[in-house]
C-alpha positions as CSV (number, residue, x, y, z in Angstrom):
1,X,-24.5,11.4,-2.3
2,X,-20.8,11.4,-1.1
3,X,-18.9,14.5,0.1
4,X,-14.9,14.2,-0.4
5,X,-13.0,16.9,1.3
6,X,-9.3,16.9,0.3
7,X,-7.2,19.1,2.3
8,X,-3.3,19.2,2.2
9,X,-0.4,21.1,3.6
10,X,1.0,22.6,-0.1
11,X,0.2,24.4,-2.5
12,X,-1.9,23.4,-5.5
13,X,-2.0,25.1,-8.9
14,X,-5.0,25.3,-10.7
15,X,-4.2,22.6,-12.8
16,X,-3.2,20.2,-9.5
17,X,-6.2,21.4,-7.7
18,X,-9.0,20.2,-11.1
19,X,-6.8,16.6,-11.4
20,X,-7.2,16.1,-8.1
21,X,-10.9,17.2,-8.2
22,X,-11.5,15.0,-11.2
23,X,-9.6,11.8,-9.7
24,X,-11.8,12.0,-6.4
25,X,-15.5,12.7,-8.8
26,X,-14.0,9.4,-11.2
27,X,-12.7,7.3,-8.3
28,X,-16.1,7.8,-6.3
29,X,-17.4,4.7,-8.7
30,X,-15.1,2.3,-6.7
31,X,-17.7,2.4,-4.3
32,X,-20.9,0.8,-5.1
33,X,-23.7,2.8,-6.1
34,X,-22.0,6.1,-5.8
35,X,-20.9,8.2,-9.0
36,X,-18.9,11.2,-9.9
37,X,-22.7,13.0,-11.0
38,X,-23.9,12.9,-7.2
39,X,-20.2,13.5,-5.7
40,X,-19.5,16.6,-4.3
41,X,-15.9,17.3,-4.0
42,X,-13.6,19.9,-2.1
43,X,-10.0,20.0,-2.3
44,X,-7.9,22.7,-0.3
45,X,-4.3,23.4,-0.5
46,X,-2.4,25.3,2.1
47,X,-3.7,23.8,4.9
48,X,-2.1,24.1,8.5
49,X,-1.5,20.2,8.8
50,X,1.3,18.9,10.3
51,X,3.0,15.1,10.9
52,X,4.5,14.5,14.0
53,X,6.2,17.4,14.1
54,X,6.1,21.7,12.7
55,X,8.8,20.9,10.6
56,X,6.5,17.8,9.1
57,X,6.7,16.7,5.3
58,X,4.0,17.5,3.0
59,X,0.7,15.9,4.3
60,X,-3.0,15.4,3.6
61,X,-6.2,14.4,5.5
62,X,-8.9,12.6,3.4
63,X,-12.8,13.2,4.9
64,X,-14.9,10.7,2.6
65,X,-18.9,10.9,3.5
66,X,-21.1,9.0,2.0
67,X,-24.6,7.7,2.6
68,X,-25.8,4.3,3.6
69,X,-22.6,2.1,5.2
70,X,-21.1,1.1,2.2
71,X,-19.0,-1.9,2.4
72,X,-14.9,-1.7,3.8
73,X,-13.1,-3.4,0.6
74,X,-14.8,-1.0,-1.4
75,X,-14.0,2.2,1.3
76,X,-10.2,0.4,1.0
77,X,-10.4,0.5,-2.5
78,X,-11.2,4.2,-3.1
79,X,-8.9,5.0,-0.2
80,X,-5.7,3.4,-2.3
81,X,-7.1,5.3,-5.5
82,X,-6.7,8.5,-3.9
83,X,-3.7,8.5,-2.2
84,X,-2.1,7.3,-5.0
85,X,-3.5,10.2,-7.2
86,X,-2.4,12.6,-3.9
87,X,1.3,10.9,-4.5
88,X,1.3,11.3,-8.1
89,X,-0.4,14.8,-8.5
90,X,0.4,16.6,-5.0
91,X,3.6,14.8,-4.0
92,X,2.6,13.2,-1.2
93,X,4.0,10.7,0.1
94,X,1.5,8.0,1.0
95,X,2.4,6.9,4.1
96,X,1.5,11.0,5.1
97,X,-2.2,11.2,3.9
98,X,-5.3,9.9,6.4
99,X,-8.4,9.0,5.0
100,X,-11.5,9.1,7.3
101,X,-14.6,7.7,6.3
102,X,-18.1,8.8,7.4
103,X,-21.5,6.5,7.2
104,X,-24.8,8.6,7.4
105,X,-27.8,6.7,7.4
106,X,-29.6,10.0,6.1
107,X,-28.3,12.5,3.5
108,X,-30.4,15.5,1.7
109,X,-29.7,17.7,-1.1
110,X,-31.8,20.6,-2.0
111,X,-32.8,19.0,-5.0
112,X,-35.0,16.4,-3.1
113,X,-37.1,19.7,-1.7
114,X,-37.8,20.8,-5.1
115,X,-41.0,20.7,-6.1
């Protein structure tokens, strides 16, 4: 059950804002036993981030939480997919995205409580 919150300093047009969406749900599968069906993804543009300085280029900050620990390659892996798609879709340059990943050893959605 991963979370992926995408937030970057520029503006995103709808269009921007549902490839990025899409390349984060898709990309999720890099990860062993995660999928786009159980992803839940965020993505905000017009963020007040900045990169060493006010003046800073366009940048981005990654949060990736998942469940379980799952393994570094495959954290690496899905880390490289979406700064690429970041570069490619947002302008980004890569070496101005972060990319932080979170283990929980427990996660809940409301559908487990459904009875």
């Amino acid at each position: 059950m991963p979370y992926v919150q995408v937030r970057v300093s520029v503006s995103l047009t709808k269009e921007q804002i549902e490839k990025l969406a899409a390349e984060t749900l898709n990309s999720i599968s890099l990860i062993p036993g995660k999928s786009a069906p159980v992803t839940m993804a965020e993505i905000v543009p017009d963020c007040n981030l900045y990169f060493g300085s006010v003046e800073s280029a366009p940048c981005a900050l990654v949060e990736v939480a998942a469940n379980n620990n799952p393994d570094s390659d495959d954290l690496k892996a899905y880390s490289k997919q979406i700064c690429k798609a970041l570069h490619e879709i947002a302008g980004i340059e890569m070496k101005h995205i972060y990319v932080k990943h979170h283990a929980f050893p427990e996660w809940h959605t409301g559908k487990m409580f459904i009875e």
